[in-house]
C-alpha positions, 0 to 999 in steps of 0.5 A: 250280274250282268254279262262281263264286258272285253276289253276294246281293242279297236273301234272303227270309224265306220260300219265294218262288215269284214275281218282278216288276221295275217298271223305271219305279219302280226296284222288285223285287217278291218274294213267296211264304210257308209257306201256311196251314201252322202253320210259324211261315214268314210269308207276304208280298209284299216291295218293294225299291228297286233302286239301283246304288251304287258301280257295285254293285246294292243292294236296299232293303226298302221294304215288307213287305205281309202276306198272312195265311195265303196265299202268293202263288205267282205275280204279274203287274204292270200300272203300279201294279196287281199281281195275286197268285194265292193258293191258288185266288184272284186277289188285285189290289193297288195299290201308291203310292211317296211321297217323305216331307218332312223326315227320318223318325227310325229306330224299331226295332219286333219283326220278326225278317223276314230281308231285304236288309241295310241300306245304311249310314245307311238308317234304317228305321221298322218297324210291330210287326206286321212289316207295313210296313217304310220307308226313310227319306224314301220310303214305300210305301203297298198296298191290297188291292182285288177278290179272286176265286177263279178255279180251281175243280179239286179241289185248286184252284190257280191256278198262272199270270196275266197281263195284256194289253197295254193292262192292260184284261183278266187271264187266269188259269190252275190244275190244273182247265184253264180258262182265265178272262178278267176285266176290271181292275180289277172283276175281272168274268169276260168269259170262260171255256173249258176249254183243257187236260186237267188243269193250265196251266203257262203263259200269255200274250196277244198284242197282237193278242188272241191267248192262248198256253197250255200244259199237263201234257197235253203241248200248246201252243195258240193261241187267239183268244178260245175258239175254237183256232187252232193246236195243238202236241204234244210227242210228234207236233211235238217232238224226239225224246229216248229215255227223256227227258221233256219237256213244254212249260212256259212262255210268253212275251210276247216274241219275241226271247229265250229264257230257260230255266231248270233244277231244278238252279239253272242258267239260260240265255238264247238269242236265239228265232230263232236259238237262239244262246247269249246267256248260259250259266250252269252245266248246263242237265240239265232245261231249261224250254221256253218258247213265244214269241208 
């Protein structure tokens, strides 16, 4: 038998590169595109209501936010606030849900977006621009706010963000190997220091001020503001594998799971400090190693 298939919750009508869940508020975040490329692929950030229904999980289009010709490639979520990393910038959005009075009449504009399908009796109102879309009695309303360019290598990319736990400061990462601190919401640069040898894959900060960060160069480091205080090497500190490349990839905030992921589809997820299977789905031929805090 072949492996068993999940049910499809939401198919985005454009590549998508990034994730977030706003547990409070019920929400998926999606976001991605086709770039500045002339592909007719649109580029947005979507944001669905979460609902079980029947015991089932169901997605609701809420919000469909144009993002012109940037895809966003990675997000980050504080409270209300989303910082979208676009080709070389930093873009913070704030998003606001608002439950409507009285009953709003379905109005059917232009969009050909693919999104989740309705659930049955959810009426829809959708601007001709395909740039908002609501279910009946809740809105959604996003307002871009500072936007910054934060890497600056010759084919500038920032490629993760993050912010810290009190959602006072974001730290960003690209191919050029700096790491950039800004204050939320100015996006006013505190700090600045060359981390890596080419690009960061990964990063995170620590609620004691500590930032995580792991590159291409083969490295794991540890650092409390510029200064570096631990430092990994694949090759020098991890396993030994004849003829099998591996680098670290990622980090995370959290220090009780590990969740690794594959170029194949599978993923798995494992307790830190045991490395006990937790859930296993498929074969994990191409694991992603995350750094825990």
């Amino acid at each position: 038998m072949g492996r068993r298939r999940a049910p499809e919750l939401y198919r985005a009508p454009f590549p998508l590169y990034a994730l977030q869940v706003d547990p409070s508020a019920g929400l998926l975040i999606a976001a991605g595109g086709g770039g500045a490329a002339k592909t007719g692929i649109k580029n947005g950030v979507h944001f669905l209501q979460l609902e079980q229904i029947n015991g089932r999980l169901s997605a609701s289009l809420l919000h469909s936010h144009d993002t012109e010709t940037r895809a966003t490639m990675n997000l980050a979520l504080a409270g209300d606030i989303l910082a979208a990393g676009q080709d070389a910038h930093c873009q913070l959005l704030r998003f606001q849900v608002h439950q409507q009075k009285g009953n709003n009449k379905a109005e059917k504009a232009g969009s050909k977006e693919q999104g989740p399908r309705q659930r049955k009796g959810a009426a829809v109102a959708e601007k001709r621009s395909g740039a908002e879309t609501q279910r009946e009695g809740v809105e959604l309303r996003v307002e871009n706010l500072q936007a910054v360019q934060t890497d600056f290598g010759p084919d500038p990319l920032q490629k993760v963000v993050c912010f810290n736990h009190d959602k006072t400061l974001l730290a960003t990462g690209g191919t050029d190997g700096h790491v950039r601190v800004w204050k939320v919401p100015s996006l006013e640069k505190v700090l600045e220091f060359k981390a890596h040898e080419g690009e960061i894959e990964g990063l995170a900060l620590g609620p004691d001020g500590k930032l995580v960060t792991v590159g291409r160069d083969l490295k794991a480091c540890v650092w409390q503001k510029d200064q570096l205080v631990v430092q990994l090497h694949w090759q020098e500190n991890g396993p030994t594998f004849s003829n099998t490349p591996y680098r670290y990839q990622a980090c995370s905030e959290s220090g009780t799971f590990l969740g690794l992921g594959t170029v194949t589809g599978s993923v798995a997820i494992y307790i830190a400090f045991s490395l006990q299977g937790v859930f296993l789905c498929g074969c994990c031929s191409c694991c992603v190693l995350g750094l825990l805090l």
